[in-house]
PyMOL Python script that loads the backbone (N, CA, C, O; Angstrom):
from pymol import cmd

cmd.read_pdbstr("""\
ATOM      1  N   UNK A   1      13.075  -5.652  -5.158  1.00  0.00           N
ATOM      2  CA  UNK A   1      11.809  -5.102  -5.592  1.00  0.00           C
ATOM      3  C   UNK A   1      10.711  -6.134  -5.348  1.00  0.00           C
ATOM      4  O   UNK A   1      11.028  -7.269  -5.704  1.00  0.00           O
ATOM      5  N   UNK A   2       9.570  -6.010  -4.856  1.00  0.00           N
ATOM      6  CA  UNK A   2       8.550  -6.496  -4.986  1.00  0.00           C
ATOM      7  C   UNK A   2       7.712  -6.608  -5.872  1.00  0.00           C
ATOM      8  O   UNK A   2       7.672  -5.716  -6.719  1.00  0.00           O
ATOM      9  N   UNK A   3       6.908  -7.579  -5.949  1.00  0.00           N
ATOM     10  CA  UNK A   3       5.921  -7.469  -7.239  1.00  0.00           C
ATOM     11  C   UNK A   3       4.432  -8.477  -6.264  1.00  0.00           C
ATOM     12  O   UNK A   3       4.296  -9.430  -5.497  1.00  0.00           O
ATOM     13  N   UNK A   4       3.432  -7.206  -7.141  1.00  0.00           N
ATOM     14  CA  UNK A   4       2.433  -7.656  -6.983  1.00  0.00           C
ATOM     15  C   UNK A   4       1.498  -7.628  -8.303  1.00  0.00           C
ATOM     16  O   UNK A   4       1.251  -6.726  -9.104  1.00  0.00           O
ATOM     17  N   UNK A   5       1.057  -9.036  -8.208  1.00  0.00           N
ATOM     18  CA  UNK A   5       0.291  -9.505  -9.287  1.00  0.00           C
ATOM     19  C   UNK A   5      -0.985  -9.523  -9.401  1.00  0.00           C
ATOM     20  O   UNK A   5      -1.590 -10.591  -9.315  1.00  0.00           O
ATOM     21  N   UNK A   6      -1.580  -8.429  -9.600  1.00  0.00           N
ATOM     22  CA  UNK A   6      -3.094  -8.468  -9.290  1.00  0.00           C
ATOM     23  C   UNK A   6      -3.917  -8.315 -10.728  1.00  0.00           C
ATOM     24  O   UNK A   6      -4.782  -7.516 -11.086  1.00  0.00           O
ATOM     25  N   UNK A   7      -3.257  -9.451 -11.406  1.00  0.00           N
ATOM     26  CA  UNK A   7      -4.305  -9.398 -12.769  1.00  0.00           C
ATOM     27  C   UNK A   7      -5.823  -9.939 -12.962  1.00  0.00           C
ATOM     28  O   UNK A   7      -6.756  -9.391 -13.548  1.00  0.00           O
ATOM     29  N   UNK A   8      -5.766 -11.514 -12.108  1.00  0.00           N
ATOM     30  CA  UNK A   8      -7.016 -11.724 -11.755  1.00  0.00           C
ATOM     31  C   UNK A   8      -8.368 -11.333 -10.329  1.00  0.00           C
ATOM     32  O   UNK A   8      -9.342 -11.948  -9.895  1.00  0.00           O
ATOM     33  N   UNK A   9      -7.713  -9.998 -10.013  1.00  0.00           N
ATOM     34  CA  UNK A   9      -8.292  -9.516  -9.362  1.00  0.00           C
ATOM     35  C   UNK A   9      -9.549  -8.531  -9.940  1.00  0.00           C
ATOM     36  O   UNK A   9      -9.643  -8.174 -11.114  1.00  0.00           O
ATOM     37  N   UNK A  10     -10.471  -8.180  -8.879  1.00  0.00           N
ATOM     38  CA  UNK A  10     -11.190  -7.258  -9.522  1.00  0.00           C
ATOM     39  C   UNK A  10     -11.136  -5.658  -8.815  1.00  0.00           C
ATOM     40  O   UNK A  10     -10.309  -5.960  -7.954  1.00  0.00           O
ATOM     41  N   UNK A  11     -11.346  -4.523  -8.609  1.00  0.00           N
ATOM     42  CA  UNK A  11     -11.769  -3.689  -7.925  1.00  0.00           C
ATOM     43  C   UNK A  11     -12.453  -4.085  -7.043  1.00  0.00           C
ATOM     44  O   UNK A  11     -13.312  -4.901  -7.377  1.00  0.00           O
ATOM     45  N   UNK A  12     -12.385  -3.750  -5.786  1.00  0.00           N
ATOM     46  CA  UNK A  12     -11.303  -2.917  -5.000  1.00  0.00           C
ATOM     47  C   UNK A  12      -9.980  -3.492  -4.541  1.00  0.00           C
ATOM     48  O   UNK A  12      -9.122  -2.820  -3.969  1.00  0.00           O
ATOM     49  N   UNK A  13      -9.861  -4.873  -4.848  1.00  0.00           N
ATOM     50  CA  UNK A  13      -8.798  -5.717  -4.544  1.00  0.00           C
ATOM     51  C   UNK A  13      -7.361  -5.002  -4.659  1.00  0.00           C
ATOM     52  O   UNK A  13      -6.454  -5.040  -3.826  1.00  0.00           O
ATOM     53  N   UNK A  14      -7.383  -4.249  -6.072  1.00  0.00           N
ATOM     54  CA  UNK A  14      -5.785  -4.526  -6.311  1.00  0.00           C
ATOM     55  C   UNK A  14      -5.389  -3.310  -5.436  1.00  0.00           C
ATOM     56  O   UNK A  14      -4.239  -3.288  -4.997  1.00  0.00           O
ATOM     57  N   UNK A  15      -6.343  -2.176  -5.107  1.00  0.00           N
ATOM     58  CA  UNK A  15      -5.989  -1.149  -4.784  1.00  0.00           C
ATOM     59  C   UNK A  15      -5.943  -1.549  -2.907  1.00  0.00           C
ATOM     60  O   UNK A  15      -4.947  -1.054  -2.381  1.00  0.00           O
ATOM     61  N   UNK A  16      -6.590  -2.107  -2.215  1.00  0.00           N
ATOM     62  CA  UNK A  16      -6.506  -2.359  -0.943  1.00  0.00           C
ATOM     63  C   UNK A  16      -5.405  -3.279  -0.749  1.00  0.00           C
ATOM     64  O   UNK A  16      -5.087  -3.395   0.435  1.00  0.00           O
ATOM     65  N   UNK A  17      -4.606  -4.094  -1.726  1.00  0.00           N
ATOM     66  CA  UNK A  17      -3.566  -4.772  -1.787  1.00  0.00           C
ATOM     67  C   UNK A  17      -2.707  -3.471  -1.881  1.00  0.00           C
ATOM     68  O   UNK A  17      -2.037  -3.129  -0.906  1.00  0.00           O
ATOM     69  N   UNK A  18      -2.710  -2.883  -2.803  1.00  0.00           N
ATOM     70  CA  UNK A  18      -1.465  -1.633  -2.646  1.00  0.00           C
ATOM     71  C   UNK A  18      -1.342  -1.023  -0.865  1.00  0.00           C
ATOM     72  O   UNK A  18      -0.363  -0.757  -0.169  1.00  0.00           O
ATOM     73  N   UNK A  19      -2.862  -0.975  -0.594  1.00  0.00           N
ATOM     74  CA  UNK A  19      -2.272   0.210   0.237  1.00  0.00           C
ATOM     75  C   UNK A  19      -1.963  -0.620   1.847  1.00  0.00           C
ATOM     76  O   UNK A  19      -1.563   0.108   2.755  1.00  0.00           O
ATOM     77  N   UNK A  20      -2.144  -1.994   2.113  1.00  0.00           N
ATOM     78  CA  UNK A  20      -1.241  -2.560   2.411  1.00  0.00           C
ATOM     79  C   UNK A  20       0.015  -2.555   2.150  1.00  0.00           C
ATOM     80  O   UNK A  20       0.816  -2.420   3.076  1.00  0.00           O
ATOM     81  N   UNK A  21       0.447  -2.702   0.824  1.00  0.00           N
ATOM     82  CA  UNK A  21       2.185  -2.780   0.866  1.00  0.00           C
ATOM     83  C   UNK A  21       2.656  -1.692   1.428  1.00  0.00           C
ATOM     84  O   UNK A  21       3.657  -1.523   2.125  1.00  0.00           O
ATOM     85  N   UNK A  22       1.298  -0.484   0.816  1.00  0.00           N
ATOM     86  CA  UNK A  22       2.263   0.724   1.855  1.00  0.00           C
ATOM     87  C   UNK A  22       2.585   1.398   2.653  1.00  0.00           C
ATOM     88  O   UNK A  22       3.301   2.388   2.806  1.00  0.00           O
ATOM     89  N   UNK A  23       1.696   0.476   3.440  1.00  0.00           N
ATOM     90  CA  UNK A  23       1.589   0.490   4.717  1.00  0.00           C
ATOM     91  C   UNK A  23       2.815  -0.324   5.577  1.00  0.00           C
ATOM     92  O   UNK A  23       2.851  -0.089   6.785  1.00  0.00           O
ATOM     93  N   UNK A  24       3.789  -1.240   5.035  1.00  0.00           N
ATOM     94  CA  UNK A  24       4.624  -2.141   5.720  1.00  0.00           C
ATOM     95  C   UNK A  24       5.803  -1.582   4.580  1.00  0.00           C
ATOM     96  O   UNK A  24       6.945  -1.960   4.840  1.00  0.00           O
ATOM     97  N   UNK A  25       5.645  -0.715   3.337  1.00  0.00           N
ATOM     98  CA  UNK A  25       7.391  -0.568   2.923  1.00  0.00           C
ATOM     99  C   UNK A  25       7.272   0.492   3.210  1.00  0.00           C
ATOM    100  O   UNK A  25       6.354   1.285   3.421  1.00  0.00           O
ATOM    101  N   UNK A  26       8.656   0.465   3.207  1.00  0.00           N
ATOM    102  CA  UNK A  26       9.751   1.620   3.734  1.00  0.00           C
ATOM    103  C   UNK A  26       9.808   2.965   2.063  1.00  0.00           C
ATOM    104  O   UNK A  26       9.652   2.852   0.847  1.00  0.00           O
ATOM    105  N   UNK A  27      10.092   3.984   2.942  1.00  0.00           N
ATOM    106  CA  UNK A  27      10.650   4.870   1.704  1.00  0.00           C
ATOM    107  C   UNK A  27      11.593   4.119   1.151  1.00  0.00           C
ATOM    108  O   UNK A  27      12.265   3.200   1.620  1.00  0.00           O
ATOM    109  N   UNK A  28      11.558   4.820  -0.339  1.00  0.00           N
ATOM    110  CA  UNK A  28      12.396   4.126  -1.415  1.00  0.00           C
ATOM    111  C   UNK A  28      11.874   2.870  -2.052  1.00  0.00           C
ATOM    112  O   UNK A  28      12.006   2.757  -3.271  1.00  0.00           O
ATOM    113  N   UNK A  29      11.246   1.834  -1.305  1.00  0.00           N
ATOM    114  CA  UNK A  29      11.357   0.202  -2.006  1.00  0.00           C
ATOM    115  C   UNK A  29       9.898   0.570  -2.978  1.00  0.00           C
ATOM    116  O   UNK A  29       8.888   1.270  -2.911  1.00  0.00           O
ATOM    117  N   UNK A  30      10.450  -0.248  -3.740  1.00  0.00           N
ATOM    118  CA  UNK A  30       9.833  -0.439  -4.930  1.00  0.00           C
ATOM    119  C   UNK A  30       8.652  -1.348  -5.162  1.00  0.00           C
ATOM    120  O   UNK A  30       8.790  -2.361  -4.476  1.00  0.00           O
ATOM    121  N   UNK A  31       7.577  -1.364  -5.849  1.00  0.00           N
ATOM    122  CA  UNK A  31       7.141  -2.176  -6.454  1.00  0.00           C
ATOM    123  C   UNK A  31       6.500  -2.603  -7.430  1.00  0.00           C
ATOM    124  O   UNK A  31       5.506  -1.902  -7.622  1.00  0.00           O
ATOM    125  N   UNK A  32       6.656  -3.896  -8.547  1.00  0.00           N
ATOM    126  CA  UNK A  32       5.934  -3.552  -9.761  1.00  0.00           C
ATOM    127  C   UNK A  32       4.761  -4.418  -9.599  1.00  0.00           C
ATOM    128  O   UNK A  32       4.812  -5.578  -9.192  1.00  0.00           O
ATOM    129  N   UNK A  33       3.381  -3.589 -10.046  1.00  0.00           N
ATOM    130  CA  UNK A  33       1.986  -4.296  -9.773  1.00  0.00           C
ATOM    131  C   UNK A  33       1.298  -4.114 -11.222  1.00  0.00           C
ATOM    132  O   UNK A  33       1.122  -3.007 -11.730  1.00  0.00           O
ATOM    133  N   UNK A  34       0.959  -5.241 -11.780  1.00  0.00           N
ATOM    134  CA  UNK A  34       0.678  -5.931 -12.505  1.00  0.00           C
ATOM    135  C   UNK A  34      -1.292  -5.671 -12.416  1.00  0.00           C
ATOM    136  O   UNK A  34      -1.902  -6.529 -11.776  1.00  0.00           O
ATOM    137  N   UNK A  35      -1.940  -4.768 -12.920  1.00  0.00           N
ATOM    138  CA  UNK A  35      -3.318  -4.580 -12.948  1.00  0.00           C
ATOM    139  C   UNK A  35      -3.910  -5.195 -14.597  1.00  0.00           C
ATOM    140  O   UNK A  35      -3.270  -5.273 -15.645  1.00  0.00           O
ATOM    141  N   UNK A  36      -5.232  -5.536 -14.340  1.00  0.00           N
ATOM    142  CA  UNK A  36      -6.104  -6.072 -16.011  1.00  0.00           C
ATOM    143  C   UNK A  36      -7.379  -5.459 -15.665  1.00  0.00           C
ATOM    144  O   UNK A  36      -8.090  -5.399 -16.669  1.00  0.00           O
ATOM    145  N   UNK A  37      -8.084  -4.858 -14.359  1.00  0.00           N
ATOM    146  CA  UNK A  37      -9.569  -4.528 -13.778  1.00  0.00           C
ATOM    147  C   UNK A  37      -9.524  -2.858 -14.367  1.00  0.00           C
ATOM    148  O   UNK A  37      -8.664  -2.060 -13.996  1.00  0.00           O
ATOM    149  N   UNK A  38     -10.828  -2.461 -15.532  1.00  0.00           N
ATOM    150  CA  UNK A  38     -10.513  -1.184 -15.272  1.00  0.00           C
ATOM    151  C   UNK A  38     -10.779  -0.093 -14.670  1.00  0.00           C
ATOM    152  O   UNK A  38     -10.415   1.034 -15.007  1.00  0.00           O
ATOM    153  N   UNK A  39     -11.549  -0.452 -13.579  1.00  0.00           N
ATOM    154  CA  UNK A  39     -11.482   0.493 -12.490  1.00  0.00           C
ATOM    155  C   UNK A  39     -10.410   0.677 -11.810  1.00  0.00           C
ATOM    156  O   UNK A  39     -10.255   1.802 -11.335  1.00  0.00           O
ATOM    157  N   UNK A  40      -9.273  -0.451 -11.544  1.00  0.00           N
ATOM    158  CA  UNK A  40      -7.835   0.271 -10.828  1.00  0.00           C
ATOM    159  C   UNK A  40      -7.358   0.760 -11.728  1.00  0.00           C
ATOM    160  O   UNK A  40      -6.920   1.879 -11.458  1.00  0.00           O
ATOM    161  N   UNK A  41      -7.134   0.276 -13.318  1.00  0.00           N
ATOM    162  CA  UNK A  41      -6.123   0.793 -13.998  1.00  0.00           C
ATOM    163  C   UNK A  41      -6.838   2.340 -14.283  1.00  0.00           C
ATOM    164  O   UNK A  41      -6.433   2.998 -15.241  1.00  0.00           O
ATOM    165  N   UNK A  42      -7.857   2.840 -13.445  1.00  0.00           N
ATOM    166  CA  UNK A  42      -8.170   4.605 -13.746  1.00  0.00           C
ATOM    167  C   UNK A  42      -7.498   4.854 -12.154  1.00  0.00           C
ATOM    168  O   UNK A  42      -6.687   5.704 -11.788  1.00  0.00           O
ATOM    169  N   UNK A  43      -8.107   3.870 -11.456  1.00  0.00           N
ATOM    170  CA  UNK A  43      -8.382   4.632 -10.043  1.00  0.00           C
ATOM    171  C   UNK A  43      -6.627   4.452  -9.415  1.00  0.00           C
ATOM    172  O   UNK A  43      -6.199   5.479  -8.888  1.00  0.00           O
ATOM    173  N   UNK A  44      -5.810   3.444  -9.446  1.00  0.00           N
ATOM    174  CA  UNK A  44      -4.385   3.436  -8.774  1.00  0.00           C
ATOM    175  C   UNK A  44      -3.617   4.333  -9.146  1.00  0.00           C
ATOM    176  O   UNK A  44      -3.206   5.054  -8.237  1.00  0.00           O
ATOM    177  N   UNK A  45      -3.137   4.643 -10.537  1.00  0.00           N
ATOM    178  CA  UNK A  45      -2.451   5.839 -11.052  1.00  0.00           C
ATOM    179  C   UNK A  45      -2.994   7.027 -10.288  1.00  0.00           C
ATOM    180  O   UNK A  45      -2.234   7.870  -9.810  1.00  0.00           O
ATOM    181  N   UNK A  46      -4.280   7.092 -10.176  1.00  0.00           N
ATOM    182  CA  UNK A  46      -4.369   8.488  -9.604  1.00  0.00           C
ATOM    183  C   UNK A  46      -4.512   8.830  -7.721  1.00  0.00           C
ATOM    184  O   UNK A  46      -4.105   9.825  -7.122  1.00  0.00           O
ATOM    185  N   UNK A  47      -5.150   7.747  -7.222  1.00  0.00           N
ATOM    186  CA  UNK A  47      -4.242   7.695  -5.889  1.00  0.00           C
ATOM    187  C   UNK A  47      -2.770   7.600  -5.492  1.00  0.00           C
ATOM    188  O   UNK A  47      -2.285   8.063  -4.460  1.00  0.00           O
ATOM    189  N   UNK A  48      -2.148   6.958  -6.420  1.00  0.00           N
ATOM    190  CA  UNK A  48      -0.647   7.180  -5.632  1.00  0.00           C
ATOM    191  C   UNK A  48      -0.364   8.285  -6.088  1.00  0.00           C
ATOM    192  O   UNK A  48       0.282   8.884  -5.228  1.00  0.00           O
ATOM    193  N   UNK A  49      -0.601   9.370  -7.690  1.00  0.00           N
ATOM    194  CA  UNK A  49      -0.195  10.276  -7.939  1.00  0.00           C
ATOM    195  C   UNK A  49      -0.536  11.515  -6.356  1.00  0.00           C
ATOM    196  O   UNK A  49       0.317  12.272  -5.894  1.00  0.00           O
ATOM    197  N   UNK A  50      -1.840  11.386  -5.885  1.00  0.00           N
ATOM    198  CA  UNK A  50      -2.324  12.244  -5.123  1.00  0.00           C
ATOM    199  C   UNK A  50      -1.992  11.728  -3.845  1.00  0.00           C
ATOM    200  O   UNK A  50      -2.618  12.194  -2.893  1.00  0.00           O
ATOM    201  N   UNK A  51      -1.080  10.804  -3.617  1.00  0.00           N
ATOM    202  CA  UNK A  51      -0.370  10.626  -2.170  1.00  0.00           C
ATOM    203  C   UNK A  51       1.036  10.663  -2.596  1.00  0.00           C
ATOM    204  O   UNK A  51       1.964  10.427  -1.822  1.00  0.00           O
ATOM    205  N   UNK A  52       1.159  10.917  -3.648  1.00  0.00           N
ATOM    206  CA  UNK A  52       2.442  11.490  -3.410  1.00  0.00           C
ATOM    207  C   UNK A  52       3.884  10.694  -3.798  1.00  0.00           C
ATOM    208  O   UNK A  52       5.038  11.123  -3.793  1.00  0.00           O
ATOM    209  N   UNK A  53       3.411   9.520  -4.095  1.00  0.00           N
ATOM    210  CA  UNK A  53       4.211   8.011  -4.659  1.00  0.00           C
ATOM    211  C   UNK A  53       5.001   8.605  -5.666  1.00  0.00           C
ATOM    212  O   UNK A  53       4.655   9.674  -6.169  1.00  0.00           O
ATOM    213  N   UNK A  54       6.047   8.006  -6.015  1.00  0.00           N
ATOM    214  CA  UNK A  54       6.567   7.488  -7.696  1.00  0.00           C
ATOM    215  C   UNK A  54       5.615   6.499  -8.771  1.00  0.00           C
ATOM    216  O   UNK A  54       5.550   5.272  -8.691  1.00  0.00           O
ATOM    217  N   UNK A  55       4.922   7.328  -9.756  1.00  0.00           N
ATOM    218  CA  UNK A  55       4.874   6.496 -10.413  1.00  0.00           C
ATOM    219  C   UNK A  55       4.626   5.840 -11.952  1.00  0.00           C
ATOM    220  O   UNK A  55       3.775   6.234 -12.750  1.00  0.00           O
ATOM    221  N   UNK A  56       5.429   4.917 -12.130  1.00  0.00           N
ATOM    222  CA  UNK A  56       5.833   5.252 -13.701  1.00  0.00           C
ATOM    223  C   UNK A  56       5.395   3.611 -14.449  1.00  0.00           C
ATOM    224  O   UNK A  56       5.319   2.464 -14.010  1.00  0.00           O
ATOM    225  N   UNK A  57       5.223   4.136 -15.519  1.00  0.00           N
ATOM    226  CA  UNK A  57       4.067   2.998 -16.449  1.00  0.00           C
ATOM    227  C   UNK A  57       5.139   2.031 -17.248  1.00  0.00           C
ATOM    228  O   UNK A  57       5.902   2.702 -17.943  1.00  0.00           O
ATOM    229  N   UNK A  58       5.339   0.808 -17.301  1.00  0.00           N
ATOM    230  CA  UNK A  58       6.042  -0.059 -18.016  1.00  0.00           C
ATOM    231  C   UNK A  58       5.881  -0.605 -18.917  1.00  0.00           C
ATOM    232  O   UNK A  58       6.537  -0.965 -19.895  1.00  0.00           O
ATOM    233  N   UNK A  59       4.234  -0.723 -18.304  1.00  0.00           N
ATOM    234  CA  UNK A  59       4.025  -1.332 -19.877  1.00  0.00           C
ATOM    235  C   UNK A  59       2.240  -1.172 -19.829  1.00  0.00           C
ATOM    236  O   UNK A  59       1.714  -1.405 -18.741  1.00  0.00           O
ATOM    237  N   UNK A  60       1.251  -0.740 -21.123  1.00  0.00           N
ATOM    238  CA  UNK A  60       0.186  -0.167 -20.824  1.00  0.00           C
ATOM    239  C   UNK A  60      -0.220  -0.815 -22.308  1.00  0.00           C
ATOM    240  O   UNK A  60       0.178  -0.312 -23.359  1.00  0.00           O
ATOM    241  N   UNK A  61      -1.131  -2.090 -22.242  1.00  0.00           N
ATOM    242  CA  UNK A  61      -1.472  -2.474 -23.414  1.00  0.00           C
ATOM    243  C   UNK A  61      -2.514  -3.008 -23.093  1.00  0.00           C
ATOM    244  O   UNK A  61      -2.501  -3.225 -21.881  1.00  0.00           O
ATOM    245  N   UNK A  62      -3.867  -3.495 -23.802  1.00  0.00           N
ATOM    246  CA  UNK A  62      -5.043  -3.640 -23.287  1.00  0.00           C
ATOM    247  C   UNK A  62      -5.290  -5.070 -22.437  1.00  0.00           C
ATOM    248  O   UNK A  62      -6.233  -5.543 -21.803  1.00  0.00           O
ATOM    249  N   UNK A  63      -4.085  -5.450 -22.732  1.00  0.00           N
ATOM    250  CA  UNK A  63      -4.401  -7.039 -21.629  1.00  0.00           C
ATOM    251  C   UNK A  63      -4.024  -6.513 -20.320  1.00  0.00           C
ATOM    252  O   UNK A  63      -4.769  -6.916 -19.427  1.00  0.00           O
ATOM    253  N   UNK A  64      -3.248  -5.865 -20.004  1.00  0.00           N
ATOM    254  CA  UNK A  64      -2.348  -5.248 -18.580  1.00  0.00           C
ATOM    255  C   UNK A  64      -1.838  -3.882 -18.762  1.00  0.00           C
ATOM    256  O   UNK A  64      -1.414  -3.375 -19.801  1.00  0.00           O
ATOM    257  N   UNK A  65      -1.987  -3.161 -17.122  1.00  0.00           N
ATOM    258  CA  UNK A  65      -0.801  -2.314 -17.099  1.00  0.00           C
ATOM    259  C   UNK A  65      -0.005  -2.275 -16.036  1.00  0.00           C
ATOM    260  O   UNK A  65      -0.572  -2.086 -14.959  1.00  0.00           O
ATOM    261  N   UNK A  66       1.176  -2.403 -16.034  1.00  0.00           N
ATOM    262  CA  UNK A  66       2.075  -2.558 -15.125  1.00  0.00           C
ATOM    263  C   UNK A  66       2.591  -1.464 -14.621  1.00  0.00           C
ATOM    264  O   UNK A  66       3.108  -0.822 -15.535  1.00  0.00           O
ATOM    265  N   UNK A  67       2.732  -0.790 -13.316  1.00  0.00           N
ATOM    266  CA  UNK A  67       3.277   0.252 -13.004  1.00  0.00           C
ATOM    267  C   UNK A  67       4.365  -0.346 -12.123  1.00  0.00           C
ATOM    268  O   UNK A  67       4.380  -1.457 -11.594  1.00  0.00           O
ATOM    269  N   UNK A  68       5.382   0.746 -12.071  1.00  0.00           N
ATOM    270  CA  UNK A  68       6.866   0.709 -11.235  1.00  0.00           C
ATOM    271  C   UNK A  68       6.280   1.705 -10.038  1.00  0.00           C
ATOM    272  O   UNK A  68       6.235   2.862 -10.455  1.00  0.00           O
ATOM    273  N   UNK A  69       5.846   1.582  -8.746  1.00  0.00           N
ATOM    274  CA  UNK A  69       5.811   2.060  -7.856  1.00  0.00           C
ATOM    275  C   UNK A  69       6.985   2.307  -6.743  1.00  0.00           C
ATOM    276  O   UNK A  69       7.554   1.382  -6.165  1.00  0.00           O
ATOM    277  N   UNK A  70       7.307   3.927  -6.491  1.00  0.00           N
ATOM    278  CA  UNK A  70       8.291   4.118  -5.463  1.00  0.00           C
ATOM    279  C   UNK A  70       7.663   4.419  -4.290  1.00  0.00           C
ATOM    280  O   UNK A  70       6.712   5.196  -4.386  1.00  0.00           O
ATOM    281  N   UNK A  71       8.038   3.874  -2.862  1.00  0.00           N
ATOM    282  CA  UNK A  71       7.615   5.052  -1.798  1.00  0.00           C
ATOM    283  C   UNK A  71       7.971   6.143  -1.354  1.00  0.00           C
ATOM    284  O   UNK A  71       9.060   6.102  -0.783  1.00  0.00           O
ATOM    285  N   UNK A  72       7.481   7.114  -1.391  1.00  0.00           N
ATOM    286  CA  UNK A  72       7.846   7.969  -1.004  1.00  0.00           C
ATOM    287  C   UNK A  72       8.090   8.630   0.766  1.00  0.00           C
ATOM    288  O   UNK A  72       7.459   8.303   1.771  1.00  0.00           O
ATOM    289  N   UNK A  73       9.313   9.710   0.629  1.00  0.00           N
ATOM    290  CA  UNK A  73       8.959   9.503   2.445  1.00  0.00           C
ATOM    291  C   UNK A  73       8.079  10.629   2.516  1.00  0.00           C
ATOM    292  O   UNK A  73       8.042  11.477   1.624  1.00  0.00           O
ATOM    293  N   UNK A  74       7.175  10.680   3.823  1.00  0.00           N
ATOM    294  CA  UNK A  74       6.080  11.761   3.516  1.00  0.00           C
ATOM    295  C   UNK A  74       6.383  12.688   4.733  1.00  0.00           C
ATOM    296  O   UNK A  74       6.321  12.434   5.936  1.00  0.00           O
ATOM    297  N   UNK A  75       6.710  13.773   4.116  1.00  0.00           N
ATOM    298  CA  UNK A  75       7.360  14.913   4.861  1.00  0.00           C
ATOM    299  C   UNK A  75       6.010  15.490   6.075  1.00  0.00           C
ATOM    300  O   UNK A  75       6.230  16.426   6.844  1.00  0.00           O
TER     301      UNK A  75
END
""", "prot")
cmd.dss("prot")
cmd.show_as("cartoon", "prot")
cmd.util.cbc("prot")
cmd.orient("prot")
């Protein structure tokens, strides 16, 4: 699994970091990304929901939220 740590980042960072990774992983691989900016923690949940990703919340408390990201294969 990969992990990306984008706590001291700001918008648009963490989200142009995602869509790099998903751009180079494969269906299936995983990754957990680590957000604190709250413009990704609105705006990432709902782009990967609307491309179609896995994705599930680990941990959601006001210092961080961490999501478990899957790729999906895109039919």
């Amino acid at each position: 699994m990969d992990i990306l740590d984008a706590r001291e980042l700001r918008c648009p960072l963490p989200l142009l970091q995602l869509k790099l990774w998903l751009k180079t992983a494969t269906p299936g691989q995983q990754l957990r990304l680590c957000i604190t900016d709250a413009g990704s923690r609105q705006d990432i949940p709902v782009y990967l929901s609307r491309m179609g990703h896995s994705v599930l919340i680990q941990n959601d408390d006001p210092h961080a939220l961490t999501l478990l990201i899957t790729k999906v294969v895109k039919g």
